[in-house]
PADRENLO-734226 format. One record per residue (C-alpha): x negated, y, z negated. Coordinates in steps of 0.5 Angstrom, whole numbers, padded with zeros to 4 digits, always signed. Each point is the difference from the previous one (the first is absolute). Layout:
! residues N
XYZ;...
! end
This chain:
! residues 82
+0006+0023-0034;-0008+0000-0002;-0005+0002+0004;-0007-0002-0001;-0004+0003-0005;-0006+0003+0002;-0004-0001-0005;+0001-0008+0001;-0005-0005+0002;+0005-0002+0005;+0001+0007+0003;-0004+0000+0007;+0001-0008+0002;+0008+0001-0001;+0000+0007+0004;-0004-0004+0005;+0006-0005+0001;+0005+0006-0001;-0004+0003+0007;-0001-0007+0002;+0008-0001+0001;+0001+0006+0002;-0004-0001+0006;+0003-0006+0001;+0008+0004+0000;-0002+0004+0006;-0003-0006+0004;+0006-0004-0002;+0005+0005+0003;-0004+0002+0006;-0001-0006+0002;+0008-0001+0000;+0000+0006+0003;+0005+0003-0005;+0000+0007-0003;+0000+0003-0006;+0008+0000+0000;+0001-0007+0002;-0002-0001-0008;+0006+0002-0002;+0004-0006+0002;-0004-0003-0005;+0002+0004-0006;-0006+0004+0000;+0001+0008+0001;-0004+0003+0006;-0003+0005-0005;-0002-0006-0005;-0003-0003+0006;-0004+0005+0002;-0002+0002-0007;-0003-0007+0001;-0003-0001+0006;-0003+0007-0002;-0003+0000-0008;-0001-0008-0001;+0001+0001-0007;+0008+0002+0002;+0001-0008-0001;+0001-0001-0007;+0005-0006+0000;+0001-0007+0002;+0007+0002+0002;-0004+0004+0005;-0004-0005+0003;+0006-0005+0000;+0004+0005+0004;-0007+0000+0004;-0001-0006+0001;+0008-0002+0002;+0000+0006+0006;-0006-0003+0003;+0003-0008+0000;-0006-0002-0006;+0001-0003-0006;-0004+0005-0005;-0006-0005+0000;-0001+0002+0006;+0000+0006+0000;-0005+0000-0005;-0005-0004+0004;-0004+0006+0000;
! end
């Protein structure tokens, strides 16, 4: 998996949608009432999700954010309606 470059002109505008879908985990999963743990009926470990509710950067794949989108009923689209 690549992580962004530093260096990169895109740097900052892509950890700023990093931070962006972040923030919009956490909402997703309080609005539910749901608990770090419930994630791992979505294929998601505890520790992987609380790494990615901590560090925005800990979501690297697109495979996280289908999994993501699958555990709040979205399509990955929506999820992404940032």
């Amino acid at each position: 998996m690549q992580r962004p470059n530093p260096d990169s002109v895109y740097y900052h505008e892509f950890m700023q949608l990093q931070r962006k879908l972040c923030a919009r985990i956490v909402s997703l999963r309080k609005n539910r009432n749901l608990v770090q743990e419930d994630m791992a009926d979505y294929e998601i470990s505890i520790r992987q999700y609380q790494r990615m509710e901590q560090d925005p950067t800990a979501i690297v794949s697109l495979w996280q954010v289908f999994k993501l989108a699958k555990a709040h009923n979205l399509e990955v689209h929506e999820l992404l309606d940032l």
